[in-house]
C-alpha positions as CSV (number, residue, x, y, z in Angstrom):
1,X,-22.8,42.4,-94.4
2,X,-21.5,44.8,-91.3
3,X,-23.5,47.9,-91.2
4,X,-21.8,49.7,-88.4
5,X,-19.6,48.9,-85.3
6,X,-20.8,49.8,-82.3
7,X,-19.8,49.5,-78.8
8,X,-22.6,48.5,-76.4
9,X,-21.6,49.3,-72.7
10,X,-25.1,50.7,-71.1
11,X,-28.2,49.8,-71.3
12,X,-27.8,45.8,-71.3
13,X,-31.6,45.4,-70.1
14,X,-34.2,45.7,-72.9
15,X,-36.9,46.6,-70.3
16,X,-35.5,49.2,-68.9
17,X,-36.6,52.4,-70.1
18,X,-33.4,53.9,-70.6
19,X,-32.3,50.9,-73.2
20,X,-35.8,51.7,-75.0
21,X,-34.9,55.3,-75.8
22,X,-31.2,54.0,-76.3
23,X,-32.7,51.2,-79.3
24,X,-35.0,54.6,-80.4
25,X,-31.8,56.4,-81.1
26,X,-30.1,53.7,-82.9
27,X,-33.1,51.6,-84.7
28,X,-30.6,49.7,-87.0
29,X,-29.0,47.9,-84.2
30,X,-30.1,44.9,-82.6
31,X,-29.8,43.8,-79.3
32,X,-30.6,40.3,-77.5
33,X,-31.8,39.9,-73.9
34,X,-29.6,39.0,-71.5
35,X,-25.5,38.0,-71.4
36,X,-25.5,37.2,-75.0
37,X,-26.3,40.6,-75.5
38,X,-23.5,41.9,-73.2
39,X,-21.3,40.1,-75.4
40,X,-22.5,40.8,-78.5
41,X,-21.4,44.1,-80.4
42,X,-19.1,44.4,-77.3
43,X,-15.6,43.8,-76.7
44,X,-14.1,39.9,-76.9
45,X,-11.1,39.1,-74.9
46,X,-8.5,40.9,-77.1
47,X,-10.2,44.1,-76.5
48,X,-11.6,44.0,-80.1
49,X,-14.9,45.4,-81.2
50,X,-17.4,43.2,-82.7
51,X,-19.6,43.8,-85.6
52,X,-23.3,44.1,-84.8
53,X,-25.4,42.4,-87.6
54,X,-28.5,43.5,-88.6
55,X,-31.9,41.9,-86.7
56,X,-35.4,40.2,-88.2
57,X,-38.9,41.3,-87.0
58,X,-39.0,41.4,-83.4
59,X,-41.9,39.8,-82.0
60,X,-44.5,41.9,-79.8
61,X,-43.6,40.0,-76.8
62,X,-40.2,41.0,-77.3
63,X,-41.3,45.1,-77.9
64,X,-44.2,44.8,-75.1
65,X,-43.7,46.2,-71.9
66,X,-43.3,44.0,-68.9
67,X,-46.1,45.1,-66.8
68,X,-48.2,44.0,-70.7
69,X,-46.2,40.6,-70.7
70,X,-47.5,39.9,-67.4
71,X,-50.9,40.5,-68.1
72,X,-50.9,38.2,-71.2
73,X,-49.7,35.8,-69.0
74,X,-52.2,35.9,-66.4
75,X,-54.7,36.0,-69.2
76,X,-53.3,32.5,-70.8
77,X,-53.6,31.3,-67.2
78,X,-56.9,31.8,-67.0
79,X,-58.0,30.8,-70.2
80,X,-56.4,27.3,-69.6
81,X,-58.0,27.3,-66.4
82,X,-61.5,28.3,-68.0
83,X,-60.7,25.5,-70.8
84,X,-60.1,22.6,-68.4
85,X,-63.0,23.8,-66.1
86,X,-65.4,23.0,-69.5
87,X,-63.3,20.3,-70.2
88,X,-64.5,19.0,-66.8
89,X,-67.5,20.1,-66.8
90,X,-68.4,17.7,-70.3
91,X,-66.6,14.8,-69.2
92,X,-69.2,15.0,-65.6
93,X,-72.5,15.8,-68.5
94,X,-71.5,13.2,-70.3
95,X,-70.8,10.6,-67.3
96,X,-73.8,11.7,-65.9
97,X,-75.7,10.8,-68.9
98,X,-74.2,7.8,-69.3
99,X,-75.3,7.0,-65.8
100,X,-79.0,8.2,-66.4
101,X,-79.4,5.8,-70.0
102,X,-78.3,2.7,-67.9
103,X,-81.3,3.1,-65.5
104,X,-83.4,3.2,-68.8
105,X,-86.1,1.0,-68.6
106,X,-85.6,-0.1,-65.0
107,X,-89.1,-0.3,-62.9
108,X,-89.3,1.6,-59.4
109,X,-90.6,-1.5,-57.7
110,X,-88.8,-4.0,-58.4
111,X,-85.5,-1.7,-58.2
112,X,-86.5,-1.0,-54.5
113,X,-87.0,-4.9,-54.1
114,X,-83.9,-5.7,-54.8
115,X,-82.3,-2.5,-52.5
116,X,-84.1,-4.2,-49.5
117,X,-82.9,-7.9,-50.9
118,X,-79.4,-6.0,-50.6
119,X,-79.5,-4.4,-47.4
120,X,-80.8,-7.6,-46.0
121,X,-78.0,-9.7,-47.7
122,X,-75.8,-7.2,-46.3
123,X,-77.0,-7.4,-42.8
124,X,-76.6,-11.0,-43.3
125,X,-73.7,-10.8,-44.3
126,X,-72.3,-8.1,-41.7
127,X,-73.6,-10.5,-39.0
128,X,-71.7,-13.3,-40.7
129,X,-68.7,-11.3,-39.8
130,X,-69.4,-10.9,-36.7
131,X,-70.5,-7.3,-36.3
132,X,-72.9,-7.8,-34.1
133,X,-72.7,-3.8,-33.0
134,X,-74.1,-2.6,-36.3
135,X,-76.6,-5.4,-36.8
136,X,-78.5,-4.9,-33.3
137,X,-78.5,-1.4,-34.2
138,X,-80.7,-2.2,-37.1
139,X,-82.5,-4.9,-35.9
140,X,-83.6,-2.9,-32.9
141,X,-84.4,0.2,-35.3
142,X,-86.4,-2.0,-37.3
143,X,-88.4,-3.6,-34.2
144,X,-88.8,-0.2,-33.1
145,X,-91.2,1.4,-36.1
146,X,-93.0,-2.0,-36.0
147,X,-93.9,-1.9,-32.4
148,X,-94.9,1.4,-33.2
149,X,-97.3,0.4,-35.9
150,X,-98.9,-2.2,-33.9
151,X,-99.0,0.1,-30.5
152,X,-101.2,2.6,-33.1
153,X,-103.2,-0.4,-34.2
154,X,-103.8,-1.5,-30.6
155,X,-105.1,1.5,-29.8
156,X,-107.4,1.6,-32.4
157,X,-108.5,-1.9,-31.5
158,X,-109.7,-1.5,-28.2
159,X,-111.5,1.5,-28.6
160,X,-113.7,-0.8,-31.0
161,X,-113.7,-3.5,-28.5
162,X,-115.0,-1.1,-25.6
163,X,-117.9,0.3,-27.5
164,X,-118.6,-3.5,-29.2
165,X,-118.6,-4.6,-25.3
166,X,-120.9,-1.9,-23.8
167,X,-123.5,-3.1,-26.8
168,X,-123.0,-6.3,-26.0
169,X,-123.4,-6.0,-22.9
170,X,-126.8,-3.7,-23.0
171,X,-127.8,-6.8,-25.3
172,X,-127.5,-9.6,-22.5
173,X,-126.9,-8.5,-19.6
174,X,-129.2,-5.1,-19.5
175,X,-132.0,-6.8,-21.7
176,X,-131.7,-10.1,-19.1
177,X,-132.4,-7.4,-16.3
178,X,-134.9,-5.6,-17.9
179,X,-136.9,-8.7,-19.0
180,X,-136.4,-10.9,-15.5
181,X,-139.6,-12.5,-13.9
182,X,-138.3,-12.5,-10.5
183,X,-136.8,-9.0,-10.5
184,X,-140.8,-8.2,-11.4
185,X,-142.6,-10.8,-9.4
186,X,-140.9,-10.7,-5.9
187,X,-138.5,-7.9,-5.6
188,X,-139.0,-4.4,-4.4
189,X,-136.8,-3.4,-6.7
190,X,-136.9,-2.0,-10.3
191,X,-134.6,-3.8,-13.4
192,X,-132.6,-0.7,-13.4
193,X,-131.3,-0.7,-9.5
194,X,-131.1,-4.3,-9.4
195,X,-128.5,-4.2,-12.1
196,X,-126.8,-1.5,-10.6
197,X,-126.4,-3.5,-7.3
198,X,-125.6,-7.3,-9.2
199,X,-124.6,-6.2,-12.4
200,X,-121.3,-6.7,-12.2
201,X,-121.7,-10.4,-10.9
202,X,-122.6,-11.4,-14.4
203,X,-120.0,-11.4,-18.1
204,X,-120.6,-12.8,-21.2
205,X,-118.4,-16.0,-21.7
206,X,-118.9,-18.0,-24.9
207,X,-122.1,-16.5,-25.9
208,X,-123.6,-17.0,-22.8
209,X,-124.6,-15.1,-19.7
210,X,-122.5,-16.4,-16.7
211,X,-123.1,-15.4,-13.0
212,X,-120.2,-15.0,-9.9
213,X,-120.5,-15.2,-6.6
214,X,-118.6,-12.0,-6.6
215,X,-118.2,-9.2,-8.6
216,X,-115.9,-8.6,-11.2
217,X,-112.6,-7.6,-10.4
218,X,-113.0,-9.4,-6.6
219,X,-110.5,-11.8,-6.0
220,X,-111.4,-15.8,-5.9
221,X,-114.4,-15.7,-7.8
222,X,-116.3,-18.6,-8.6
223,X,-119.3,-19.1,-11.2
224,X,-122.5,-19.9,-9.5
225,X,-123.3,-23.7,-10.6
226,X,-125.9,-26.4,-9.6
227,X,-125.8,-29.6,-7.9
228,X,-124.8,-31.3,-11.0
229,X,-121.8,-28.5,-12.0
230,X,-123.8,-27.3,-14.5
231,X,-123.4,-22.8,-14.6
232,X,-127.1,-21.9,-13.4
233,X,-129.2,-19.5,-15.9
234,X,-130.1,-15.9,-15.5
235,X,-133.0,-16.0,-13.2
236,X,-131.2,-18.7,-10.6
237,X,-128.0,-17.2,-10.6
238,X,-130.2,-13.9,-9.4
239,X,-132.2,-15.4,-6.7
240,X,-128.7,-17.0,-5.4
241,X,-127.1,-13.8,-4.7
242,X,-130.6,-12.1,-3.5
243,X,-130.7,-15.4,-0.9
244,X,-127.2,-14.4,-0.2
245,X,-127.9,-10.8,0.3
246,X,-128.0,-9.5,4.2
247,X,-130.4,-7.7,3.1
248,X,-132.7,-10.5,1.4
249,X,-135.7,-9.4,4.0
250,X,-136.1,-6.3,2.4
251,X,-135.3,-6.7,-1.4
252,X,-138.1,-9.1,-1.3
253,X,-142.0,-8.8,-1.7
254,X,-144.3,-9.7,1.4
255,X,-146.2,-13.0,0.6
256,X,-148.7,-12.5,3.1
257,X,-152.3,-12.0,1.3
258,X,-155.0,-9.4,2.8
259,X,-157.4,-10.6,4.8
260,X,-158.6,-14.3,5.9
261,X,-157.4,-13.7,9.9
262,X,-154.1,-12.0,8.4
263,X,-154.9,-8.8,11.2
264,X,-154.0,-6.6,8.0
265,X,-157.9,-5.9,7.3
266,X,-159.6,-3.1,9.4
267,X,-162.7,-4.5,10.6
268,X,-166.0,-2.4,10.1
269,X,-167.8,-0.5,13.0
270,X,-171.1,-2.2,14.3
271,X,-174.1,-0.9,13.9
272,X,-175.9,0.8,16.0
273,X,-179.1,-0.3,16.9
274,X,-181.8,1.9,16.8
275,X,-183.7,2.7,20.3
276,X,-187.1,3.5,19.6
277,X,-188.5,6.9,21.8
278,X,-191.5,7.6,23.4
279,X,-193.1,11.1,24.9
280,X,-190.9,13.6,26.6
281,X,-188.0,11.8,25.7
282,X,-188.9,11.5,21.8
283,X,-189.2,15.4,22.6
284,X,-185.6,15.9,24.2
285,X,-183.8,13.8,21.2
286,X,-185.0,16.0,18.6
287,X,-183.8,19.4,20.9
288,X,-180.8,17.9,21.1
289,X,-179.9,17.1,17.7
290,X,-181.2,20.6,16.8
291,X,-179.0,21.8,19.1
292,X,-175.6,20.0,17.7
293,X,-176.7,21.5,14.0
């Protein structure tokens, strides 16, 4: 049923303010967005009016303002951004569980074994390849933290050997000094400087004490030996190097005993015999010993 004929000619746009106050004016006529409405309830080709029927319930996008539409808009974008984001963020919770239950029941150790078995297998297998480069690289890394180690362990080690040697060698050598016969018997000189002038002629070599013709150190040493090859003990090996000494004359005690014609004895004054006086001259000894008192 036509209501009313109109003629639309202005406003056409039903966001512009002017066709807002226009469809205020005239609330029983409806009008469409865009060229339909230019059409409709306006003039067809033969110049005829057309009848304007009678709209539903517009919508409240359709009666909201544009500067509103755009807003909901932006507001629906976000909240489909916001809903994917969660969407995301459950799928990664839930992967990442997933992840996490099939390590369930896995022991440390062993998984670390078989990381190592891997990176070996795939250093193996890298080298099978021929990527020499990359392998080198490791290998070298890997000889450097054990060179390392054993540098530290080294270290360590011949700080104990030092101090294990100096006992030792107060054990042989100074106790085979201290407790030498000939050193007490026929030299001038005590255990201590003795070892400090041979001391380094002798080293402990399979448990036993060996003497040098040289000391340590010196170049073309040989052990001191007997006639038969056989390394001569302590006490010989001593009295070698004293014979060999320059300076044997002096390191050595005199043999020659006091006395018995050895000139070393001071020989006592004679007595002196007694002259038996007489008279005056009985007389003039006693003045003159009076005298020298």
């Amino acid at each position: 049923m036509v209501d009313k004929v109109i003629k639309i000619t202005t406003p056409t746009d039903p966001y512009d303010p002017a066709w807002q106050v226009w469809n205020a004016q005239n609330p029983g006529v409806y009008k469409s967005v865009g060229a339909a409405a230019a059409t409709e309830g306006g003039e067809d080709e033969s110049g005829e009016e057309k009848p304007v029927t009678k709209p539903g319930k517009r919508s409240d996008r359709e009666t909201s303002t544009p500067t509103d539409a755009a807003r909901l808009a932006a507001l629906e974008t976000e909240l489909a951004s916001a809903r994917q984001s969660a969407d995301e963020a459950k799928r990664a919770a839930e992967d990442a569980a997933a992840r996490l239950a099939a390590f369930d029941g896995v022991d440390p150790v062993e998984a670390k074994r078989l990381l190592k078995e891997k990176q070996e297998a795939e250093l193996a297998a890298a080298e099978a390849r021929g990527e020499f480069d990359r392998v080198k690289a490791a290998m070298v890394e890997a000889h450097q933290v054990e060179l390392s180690a054993k540098d530290s362990a080294i270290s360590t080690l011949q700080g104990q050997l030092t101090s294990l040697q100096a006992q030792i060698d107060e054990l042989t050598v100074g106790r085979s000094f201290s407790d030498s016969a000939f050193i007490r018997d026929e030299l001038v000189l005590t255990p201590a400087k003795t070892r400090t002038l041979y001391g380094a002629h002798f080293e402990i070599e399979g448990g036993a004490l060996v003497g040098y013709d040289k000391p340590k150190g010196a170049s073309d040493r040989t052990p001191l030996v007997d006639a038969r090859g056989n390394k001569l003990g302590f006490e010989d090996a001593l009295r070698r190097l004293i014979d060999a000494d320059p300076d044997k004359e002096r390191l050595l005690k005199s043999k020659l005993a006091a006395g018995a014609g050895s000139g070393t004895q001071e020989k006592a004054p004679a007595p002196t015999k007694q002259v038996e006086l007489h008279g005056m001259s009985r007389i003039a000894a006693a003045l003159s010993k009076q005298k020298s008192k």
